[in-house]
Structure formats: C-alpha cells, structure tokens
N, C-alpha and C positions, 0 to 999 in steps of 0.2 A: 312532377314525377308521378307517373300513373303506379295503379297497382298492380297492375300486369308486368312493366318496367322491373321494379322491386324483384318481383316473382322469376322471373327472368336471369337478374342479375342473383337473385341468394342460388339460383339452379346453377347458376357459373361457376360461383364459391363452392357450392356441395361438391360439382364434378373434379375440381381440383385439390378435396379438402383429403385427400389421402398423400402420403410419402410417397409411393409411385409414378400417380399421376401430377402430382408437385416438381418430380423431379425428371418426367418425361418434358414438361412445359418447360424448365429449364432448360434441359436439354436442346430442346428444338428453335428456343429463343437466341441459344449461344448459335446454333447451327445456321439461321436468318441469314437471309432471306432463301436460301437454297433446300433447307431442312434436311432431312433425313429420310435414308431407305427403312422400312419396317426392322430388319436385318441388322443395322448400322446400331437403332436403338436397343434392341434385344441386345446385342455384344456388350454393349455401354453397360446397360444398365444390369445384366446377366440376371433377366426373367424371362419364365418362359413364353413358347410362343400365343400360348393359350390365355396366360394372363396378360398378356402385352396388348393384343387384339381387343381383351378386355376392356382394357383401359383405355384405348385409343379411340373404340366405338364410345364411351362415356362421352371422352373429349368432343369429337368429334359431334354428337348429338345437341352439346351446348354451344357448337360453335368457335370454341376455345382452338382445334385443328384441324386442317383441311387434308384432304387426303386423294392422292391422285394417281393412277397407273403410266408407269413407264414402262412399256412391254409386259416383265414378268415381275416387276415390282410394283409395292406398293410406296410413293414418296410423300412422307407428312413433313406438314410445316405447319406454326402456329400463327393463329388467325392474329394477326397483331393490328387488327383494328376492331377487333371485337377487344382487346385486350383496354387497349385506351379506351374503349367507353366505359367499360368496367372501373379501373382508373378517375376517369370523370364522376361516373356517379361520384364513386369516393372522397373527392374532392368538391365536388358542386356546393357542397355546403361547411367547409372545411372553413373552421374561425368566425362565420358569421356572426354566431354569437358575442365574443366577446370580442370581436374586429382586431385581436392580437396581428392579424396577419393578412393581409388581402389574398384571397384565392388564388389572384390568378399570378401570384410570386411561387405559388407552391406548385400550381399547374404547367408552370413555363417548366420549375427542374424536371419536369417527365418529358419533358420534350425531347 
C-alpha cells in the first residue's frame, strides 16, 4: 500500500464523514444501479438545493458519485467500485495478526 493509496482512501472517508453526505451515499446505494435525479435526493432528504450541490461536488471529487445529464437533469449514482476498493483496503489486512479469521471469509460477506 503506497502512501498516496492511504491519502487517497482517508480523502474518501473525510468526503463521507458528515451526516449529509452519509446519508446521500446511502441513499443512492439503495437507488443502484439506476440512482437518482438531483431533485429526487433533495425531496428525500429535504436540503436545500445549494447545499445538496454542495455535497455532491465533495462526493463527486473523491470519486464516491458519478454524475450525468439527462436533458435537463442532473442523474447521480454511487461509484460502487470505487466503494469496494475502499472496502478492501479495509479488509486487506483484517486478522492477520492474530490469524483469528482468514481475510478472505470476511471479504467474501461483502460480496
């Protein structure tokens, strides 16, 4: 694991590390693989459009949501392969130490 990697992944965590943007990523994981209009989340989650936009440029910047026009919308959905590597680091080194558990029993339940 480089130290760029690291730097990388703790920027991942920081962009999700607020109640907002925790609960837009939820949001759009339930909504998978189709996601959601800009619109649809604002309703949901009833903030406004200023701080929605907010949030979703963070996301968006660490790769966490991708974001696409359809006409006059904007449709996000979350990068769920940026999500599993995230995920992985997490687990890469999960039990080695005290080999309680082989990794890759823990790695399978996220599949």
């Amino acid at each position: 694991m480089t130290r760029e990697q690291i730097i990388r992944y703790a920027d991942m965590f920081a962009a999700m590390g607020t109640e907002s943007r925790l609960r837009i990523m939820q949001l759009l994981l339930s909504a998978h693989p189709d996601g959601m209009v800009v619109g649809e989340i604002q309703d949901e989650l009833g903030i406004s459009a200023s701080n929605l936009s907010h949030h979703l440029e963070k996301l968006k910047n660490e790769g966490l949501v991708r974001v696409g026009r359809e006409g006059t919308f904007l449709r996000c959905t979350a990068n769920t392969e940026a999500l599993r590597e995230l995920l992985a680091f997490l687990y890469a080194e999960c039990c080695t130490r005290n080999k309680a558990v082989k990794p890759e029993k823990i790695f399978q339940i996220c599949r």
